[in-house]
TIVO-2410 file (N, C-alpha, C; in nm, 3 decimals):
# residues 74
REC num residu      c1      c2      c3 atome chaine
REC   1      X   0.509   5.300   7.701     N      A
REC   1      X   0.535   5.362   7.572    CA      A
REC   1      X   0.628   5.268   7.495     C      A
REC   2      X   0.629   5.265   7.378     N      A
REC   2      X   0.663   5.105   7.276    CA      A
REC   2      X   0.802   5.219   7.272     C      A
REC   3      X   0.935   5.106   7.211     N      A
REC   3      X   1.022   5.146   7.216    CA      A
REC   3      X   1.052   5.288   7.082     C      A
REC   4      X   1.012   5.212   6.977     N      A
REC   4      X   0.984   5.312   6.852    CA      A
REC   4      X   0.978   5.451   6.878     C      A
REC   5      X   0.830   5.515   6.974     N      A
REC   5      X   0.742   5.624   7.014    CA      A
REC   5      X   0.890   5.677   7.096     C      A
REC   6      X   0.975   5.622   7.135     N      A
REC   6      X   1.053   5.716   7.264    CA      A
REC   6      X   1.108   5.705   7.193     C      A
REC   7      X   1.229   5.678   7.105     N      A
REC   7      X   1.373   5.673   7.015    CA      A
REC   7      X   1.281   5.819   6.921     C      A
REC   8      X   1.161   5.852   6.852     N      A
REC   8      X   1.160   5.924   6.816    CA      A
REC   8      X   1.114   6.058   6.854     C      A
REC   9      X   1.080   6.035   6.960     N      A
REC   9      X   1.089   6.149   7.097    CA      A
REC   9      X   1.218   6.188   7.072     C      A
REC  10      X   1.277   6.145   7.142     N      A
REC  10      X   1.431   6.141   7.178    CA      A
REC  10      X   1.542   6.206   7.077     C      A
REC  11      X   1.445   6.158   6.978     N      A
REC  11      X   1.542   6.231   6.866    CA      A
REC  11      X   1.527   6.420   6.784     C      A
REC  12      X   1.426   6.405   6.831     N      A
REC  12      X   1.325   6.540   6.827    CA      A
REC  12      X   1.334   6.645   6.944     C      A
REC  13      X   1.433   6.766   6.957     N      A
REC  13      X   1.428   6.823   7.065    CA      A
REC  13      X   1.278   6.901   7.118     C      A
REC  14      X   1.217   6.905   6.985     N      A
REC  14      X   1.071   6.995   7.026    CA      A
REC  14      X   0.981   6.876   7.076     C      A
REC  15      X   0.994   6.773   7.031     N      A
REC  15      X   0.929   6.658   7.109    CA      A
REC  15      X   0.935   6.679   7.267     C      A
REC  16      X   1.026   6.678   7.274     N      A
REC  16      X   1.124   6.673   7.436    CA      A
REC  16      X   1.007   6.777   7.511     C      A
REC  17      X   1.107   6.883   7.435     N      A
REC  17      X   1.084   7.040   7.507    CA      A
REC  17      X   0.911   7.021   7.536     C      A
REC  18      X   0.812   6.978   7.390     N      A
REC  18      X   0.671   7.019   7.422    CA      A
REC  18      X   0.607   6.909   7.511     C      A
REC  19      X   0.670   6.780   7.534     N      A
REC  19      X   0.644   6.695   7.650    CA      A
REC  19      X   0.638   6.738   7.752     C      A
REC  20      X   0.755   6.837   7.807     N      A
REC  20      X   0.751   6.861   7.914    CA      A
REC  20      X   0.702   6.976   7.950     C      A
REC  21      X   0.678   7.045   7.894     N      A
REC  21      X   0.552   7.190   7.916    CA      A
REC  21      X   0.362   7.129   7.874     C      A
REC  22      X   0.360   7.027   7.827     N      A
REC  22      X   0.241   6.956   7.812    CA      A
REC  22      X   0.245   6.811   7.854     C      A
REC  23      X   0.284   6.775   8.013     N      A
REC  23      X   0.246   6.646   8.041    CA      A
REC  23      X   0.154   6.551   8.034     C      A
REC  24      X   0.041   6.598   8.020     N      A
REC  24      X  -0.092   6.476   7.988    CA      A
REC  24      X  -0.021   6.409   7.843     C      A
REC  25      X   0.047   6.450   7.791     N      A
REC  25      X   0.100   6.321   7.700    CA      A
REC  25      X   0.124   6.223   7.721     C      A
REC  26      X   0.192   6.213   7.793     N      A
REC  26      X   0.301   6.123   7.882    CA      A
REC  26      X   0.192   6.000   7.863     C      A
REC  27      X   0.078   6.031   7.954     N      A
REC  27      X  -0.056   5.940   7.977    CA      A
REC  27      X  -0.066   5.902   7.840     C      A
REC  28      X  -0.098   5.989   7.745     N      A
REC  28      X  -0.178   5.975   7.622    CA      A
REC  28      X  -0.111   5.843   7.552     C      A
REC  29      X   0.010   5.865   7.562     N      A
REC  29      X   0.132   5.798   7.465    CA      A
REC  29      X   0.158   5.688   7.537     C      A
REC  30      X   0.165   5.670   7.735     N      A
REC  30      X   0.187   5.571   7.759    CA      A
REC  30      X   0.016   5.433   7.708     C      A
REC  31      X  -0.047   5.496   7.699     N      A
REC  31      X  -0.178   5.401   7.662    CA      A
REC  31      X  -0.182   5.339   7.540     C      A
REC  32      X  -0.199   5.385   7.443     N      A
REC  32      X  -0.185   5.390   7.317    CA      A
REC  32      X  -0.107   5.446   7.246     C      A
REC  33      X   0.009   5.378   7.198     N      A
REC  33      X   0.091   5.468   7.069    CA      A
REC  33      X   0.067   5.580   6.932     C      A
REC  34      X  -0.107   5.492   6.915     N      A
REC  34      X  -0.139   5.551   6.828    CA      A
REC  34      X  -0.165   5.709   6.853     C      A
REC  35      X  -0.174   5.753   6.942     N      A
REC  35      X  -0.133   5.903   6.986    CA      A
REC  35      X  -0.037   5.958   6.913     C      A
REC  36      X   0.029   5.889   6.918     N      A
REC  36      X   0.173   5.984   6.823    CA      A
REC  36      X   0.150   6.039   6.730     C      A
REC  37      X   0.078   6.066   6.602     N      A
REC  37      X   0.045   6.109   6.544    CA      A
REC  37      X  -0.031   6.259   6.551     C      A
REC  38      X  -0.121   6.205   6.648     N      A
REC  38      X  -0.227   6.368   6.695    CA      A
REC  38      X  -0.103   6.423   6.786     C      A
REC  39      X  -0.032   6.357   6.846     N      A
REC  39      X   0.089   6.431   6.940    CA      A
REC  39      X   0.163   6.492   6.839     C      A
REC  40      X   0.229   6.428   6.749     N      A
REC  40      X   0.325   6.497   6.680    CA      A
REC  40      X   0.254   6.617   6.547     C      A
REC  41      X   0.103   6.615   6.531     N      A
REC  41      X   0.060   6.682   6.480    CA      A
REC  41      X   0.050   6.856   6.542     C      A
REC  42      X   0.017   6.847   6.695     N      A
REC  42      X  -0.008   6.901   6.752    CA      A
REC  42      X   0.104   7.014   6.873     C      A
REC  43      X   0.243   6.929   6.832     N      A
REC  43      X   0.386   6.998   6.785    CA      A
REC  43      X   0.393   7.077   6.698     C      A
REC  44      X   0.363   7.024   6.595     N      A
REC  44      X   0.394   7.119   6.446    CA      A
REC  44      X   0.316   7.239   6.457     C      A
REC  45      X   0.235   7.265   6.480     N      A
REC  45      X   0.075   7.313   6.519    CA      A
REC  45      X   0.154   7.423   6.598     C      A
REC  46      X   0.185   7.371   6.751     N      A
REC  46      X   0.256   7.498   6.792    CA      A
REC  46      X   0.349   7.522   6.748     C      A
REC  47      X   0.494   7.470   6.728     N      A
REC  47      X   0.585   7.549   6.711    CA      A
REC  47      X   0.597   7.599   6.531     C      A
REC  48      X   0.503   7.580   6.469     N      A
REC  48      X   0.498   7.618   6.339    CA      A
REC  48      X   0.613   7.548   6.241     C      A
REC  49      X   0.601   7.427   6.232     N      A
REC  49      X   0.704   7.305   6.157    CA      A
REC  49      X   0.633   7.309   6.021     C      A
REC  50      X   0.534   7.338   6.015     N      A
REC  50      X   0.450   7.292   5.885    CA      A
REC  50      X   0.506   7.354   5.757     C      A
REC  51      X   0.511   7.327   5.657     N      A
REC  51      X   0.581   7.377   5.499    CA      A
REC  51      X   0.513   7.536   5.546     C      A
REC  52      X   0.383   7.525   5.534     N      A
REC  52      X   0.350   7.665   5.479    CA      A
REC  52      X   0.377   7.747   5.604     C      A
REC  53      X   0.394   7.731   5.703     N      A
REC  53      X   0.446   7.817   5.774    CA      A
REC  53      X   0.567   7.867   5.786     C      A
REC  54      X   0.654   7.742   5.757     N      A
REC  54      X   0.821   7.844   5.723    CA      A
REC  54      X   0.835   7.928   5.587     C      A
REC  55      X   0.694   7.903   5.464     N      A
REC  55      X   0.678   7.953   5.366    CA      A
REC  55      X   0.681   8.153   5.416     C      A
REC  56      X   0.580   8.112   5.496     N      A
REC  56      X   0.508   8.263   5.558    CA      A
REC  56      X   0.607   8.301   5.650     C      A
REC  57      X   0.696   8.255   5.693     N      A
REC  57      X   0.805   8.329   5.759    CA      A
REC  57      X   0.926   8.391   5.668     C      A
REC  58      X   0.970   8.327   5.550     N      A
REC  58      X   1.038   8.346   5.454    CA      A
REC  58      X   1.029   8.470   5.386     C      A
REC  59      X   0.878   8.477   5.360     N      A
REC  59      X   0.795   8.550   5.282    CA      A
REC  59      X   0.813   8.667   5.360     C      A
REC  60      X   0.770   8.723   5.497     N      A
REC  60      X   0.796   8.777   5.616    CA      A
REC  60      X   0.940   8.794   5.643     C      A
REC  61      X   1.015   8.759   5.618     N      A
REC  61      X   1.172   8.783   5.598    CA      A
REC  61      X   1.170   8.861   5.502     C      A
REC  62      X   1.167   8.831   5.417     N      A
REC  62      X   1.227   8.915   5.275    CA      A
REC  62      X   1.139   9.076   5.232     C      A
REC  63      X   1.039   9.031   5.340     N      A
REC  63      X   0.943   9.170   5.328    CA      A
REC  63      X   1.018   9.313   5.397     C      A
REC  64      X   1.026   9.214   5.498     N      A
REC  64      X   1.160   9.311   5.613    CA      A
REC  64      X   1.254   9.336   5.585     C      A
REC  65      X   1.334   9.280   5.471     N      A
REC  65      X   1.455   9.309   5.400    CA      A
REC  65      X   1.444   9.384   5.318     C      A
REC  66      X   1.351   9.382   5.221     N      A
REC  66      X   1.288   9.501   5.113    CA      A
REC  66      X   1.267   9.623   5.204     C      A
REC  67      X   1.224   9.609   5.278     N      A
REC  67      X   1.158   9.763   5.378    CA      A
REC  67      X   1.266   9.844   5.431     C      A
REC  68      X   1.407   9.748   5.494     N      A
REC  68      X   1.535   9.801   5.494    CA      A
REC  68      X   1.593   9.865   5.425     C      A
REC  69      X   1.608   9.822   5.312     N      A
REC  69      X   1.678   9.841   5.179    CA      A
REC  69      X   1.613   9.945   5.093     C      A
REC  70      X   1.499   9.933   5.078     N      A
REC  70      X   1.421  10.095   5.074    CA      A
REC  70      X   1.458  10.214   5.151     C      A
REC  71      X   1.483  10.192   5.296     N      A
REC  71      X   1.435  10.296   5.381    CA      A
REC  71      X   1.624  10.331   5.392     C      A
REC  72      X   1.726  10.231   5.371     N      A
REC  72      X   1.828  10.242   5.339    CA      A
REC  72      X   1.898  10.347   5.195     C      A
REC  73      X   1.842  10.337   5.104     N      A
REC  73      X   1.840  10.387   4.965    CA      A
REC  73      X   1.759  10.451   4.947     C      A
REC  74      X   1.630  10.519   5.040     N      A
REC  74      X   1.593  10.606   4.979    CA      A
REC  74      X   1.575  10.742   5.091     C      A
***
């Protein structure tokens, strides 16, 4: 694995964490670097990193806060 691909592992705790609950990376990344990409795509993917998903959690927050605050006041 090129030095680059691990410093930004390394710097990424969900990198870490999803390495080690999904080892065939390890392989993927030691072969070709160019993996990193579908790897780090495929992070975001699970742990939900993507814009529109913290959009839809936000959105999902404030829904639950309205529903409080109703059921609070009325």
């Amino acid at each position: 694995m090129i030095r680059l691909v691990q410093e930004k592992i390394r710097s990424n705790p969900k990198y870490l964490e999803y390495l080690h609950t999904h080892s065939y990376w390890y392989k993927k990344l030691n072969r070709d670097f160019k993996y990193f990409n579908e790897f780090e795509a495929e992070v975001k993917k699970e742990y939900k990193l993507y814009p529109q998903d913290r959009i839809e959690k936000a959105l999902s927050l404030i829904d639950t806060l309205q529903t409080i605050l109703a059921t609070i006041n009325g």
